[in-house]
C-alpha positions in Angstrom: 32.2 67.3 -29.2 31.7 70.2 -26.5 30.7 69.1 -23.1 28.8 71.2 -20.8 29.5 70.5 -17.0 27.5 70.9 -13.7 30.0 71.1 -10.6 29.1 71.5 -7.0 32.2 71.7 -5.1 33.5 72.3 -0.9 35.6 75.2 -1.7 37.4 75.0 1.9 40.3 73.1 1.4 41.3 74.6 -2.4 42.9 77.2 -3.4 40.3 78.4 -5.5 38.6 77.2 -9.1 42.0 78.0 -11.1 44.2 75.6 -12.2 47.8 77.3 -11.1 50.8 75.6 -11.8 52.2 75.3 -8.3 49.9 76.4 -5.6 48.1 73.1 -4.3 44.9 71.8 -5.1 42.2 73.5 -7.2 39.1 72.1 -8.6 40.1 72.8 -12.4 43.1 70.9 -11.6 41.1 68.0 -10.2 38.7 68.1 -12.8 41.3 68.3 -15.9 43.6 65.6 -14.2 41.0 62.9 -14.5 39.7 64.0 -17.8 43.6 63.5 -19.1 43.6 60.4 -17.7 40.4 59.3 -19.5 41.2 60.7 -22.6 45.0 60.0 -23.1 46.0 63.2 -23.6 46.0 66.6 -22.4 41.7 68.4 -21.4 41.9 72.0 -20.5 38.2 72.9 -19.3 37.0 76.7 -19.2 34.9 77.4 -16.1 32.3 80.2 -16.1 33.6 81.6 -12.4 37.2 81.8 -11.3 35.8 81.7 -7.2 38.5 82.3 -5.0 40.4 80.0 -2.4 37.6 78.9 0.1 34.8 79.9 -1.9 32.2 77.0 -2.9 29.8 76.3 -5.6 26.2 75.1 -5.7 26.4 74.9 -9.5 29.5 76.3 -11.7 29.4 75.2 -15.1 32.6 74.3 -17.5 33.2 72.9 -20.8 35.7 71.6 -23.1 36.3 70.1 -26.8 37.5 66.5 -27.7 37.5 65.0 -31.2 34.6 63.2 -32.6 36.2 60.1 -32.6 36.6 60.4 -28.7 33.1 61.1 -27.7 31.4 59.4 -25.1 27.9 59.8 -24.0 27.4 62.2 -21.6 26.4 60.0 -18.6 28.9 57.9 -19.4 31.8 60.1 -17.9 29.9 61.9 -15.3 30.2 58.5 -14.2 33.7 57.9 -15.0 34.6 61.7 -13.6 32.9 61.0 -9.7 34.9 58.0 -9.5 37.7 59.5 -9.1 36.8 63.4 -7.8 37.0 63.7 -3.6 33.9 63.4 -1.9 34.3 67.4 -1.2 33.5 68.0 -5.7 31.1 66.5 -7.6 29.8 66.6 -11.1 25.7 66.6 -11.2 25.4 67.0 -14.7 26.9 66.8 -18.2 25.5 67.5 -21.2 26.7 67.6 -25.3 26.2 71.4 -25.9 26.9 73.6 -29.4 30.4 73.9 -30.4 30.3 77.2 -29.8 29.3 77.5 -26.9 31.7 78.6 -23.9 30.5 78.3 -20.1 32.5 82.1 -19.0 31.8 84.3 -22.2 28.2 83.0 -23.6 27.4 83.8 -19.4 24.9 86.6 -19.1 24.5 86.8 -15.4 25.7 85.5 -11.9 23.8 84.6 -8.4 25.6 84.7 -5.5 24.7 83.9 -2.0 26.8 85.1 1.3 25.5 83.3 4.6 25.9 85.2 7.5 25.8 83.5 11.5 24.1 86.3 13.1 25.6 87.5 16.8 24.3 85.8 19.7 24.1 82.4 18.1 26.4 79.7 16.5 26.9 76.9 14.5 30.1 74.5 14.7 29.2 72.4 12.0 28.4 75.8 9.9 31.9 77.8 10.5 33.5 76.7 7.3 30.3 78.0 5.5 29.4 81.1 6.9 30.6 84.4 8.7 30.1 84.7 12.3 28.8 87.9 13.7 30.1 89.4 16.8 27.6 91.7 17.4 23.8 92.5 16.4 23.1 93.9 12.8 20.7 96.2 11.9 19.1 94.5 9.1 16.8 97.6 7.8 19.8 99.8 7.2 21.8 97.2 5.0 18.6 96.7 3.0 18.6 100.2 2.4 22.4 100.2 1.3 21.4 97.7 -0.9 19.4 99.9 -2.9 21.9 102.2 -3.8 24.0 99.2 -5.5 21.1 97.7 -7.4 21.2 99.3 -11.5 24.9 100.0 -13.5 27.7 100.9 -11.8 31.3 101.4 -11.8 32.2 99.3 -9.1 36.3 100.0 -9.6 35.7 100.9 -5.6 34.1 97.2 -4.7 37.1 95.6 -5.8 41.1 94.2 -5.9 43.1 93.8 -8.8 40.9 96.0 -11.5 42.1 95.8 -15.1 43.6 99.1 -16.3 42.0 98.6 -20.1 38.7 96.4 -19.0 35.5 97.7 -17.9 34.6 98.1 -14.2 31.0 98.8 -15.0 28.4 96.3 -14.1 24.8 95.7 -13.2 23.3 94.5 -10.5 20.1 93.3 -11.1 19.0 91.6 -7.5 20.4 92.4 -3.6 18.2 91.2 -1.7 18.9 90.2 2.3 16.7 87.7 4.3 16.6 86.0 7.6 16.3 82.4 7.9 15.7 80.5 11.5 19.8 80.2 11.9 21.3 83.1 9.2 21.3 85.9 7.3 21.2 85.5 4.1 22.2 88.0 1.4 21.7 87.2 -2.1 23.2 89.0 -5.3 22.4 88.4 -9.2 24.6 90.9 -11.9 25.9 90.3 -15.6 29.2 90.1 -14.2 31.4 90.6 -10.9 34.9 92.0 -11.2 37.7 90.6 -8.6 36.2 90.1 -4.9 33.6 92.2 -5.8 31.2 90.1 -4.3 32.9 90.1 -0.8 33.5 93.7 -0.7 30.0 94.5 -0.8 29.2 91.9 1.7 31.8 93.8 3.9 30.1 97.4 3.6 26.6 96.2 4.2 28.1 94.2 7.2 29.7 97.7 8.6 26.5 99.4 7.3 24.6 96.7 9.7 26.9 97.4 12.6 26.9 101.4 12.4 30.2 101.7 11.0 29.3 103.5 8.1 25.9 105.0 6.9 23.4 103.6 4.4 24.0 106.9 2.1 27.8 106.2 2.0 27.4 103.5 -0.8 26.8 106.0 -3.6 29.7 108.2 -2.4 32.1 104.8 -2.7 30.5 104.5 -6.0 32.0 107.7 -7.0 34.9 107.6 -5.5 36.1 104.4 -7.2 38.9 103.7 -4.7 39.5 100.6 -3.0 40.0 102.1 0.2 36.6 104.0 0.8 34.8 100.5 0.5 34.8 98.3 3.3 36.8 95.2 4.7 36.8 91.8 2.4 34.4 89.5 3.9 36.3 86.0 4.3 35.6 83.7 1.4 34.1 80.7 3.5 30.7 82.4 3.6 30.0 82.6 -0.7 28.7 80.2 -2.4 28.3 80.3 -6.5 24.6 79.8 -6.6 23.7 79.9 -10.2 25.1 80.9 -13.3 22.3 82.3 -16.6 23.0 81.5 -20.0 20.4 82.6 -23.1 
């Protein structure tokens, strides 16, 4: 039996989605700890987004294998699993899926969101979800940044840690920035997103917004595929994991 999982998770006290052997908390760790303890033996789950320390999730998805003899029905241990998860992750769905199918490589796209506190306001109760701006940003000008990043790419320049003998091409299929009542809102939808990729293009619009750097810049970062040209890492509190596409 493969199970397909729905997690939503707080991301601000974990070290991230990865189970690392020992670095604290994380939420794979959490997850596969219970599911050892229901199962009698060791559950190693694969999780379609690896999001960072402080990042959180409206709806990652994992799965993993047991035996045929071991299956339960589905509702049956999303019960069992919120019993014992912190009130900080949750499971809001599980489901018997093919056997082949794998929540990270049958993925065919990601949305993210990145919530932004704009300057002259703020929000106690929203500091651990958002970034706080300390001064005005001109909205117009990272919309138009955002165009040059929209199409395939090699985003080598948007991000940490790139694999020597992996691809650093990618699509972006949506950017699109909007102002609620109390944020700003910027929300991204690619196949794929390679190391704080997200976060590093939420820092260049942000120094696009404060007239740091022009709008016409972006496709010169493109090109230059260094690290360095792009802009600062935007902290990992604001991005949430909104959505993840399969076929």
């Amino acid at each position: 039996m493969n199970y397909r999982m729905q997690i939503q998770y707080d991301g601000a006290r974990y070290r991230g989605w990865q189970r690392q052997a020992a670095a604290g908390d994380t939420i794979q760790g959490k997850l596969e700890a219970i599911l050892t303890r229901r199962f009698g033996r060791n559950i190693e789950i694969d999780g379609a987004s690896r999001t960072d320390a402080g990042v959180h999730a409206l709806a990652q998805i994992a799965n993993f294998h047991v035996a045929d003899d071991e299956a339960v029905e589905p509702e049956e241990l999303q019960k069992y699993i919120n019993q014992y998860l912190p009130e900080d992750i949750a499971v809001t769905g599980v489901v018997a899926a093919g056997e082949r199918f794998h929540s990270r490589l049958n993925a065919t796209g990601k949305t993210y969101e990145y919530h932004l506190i704009p300057y002259g306001t703020y929000d106690v109760f929203a500091r651990k979800y958002a970034w706080q701006m300390t001064e005005p940003l001109d909205i117009e000008a990272m919309r138009e940044a955002a165009g040059h990043v929209l199409g395939s790419h090699d985003f080598r320049g948007f991000c940490t840690k790139a694999a020597k003998k992996k691809s650093t091409i990618r699509t972006i299929r949506l950017l699109e920035i909007y102002e609620t009542k109390n944020e700003i809102v910027i929300e991204i939808t690619g196949n794929g997103f390679l190391y704080n990729m997200v976060r590093i293009l939420v820092g260049t619009l942000v120094e696009v917004g404060m007239g740091l750097r022009k709008a016409d810049d972006i496709p010169t970062i493109l090109e230059k595929k260094e690290r360095r040209y792009a802009g600062e890492t935007a902290p990992a509190c604001g991005l949430f994991l909104k959505q993840i596409y399969y076929e």
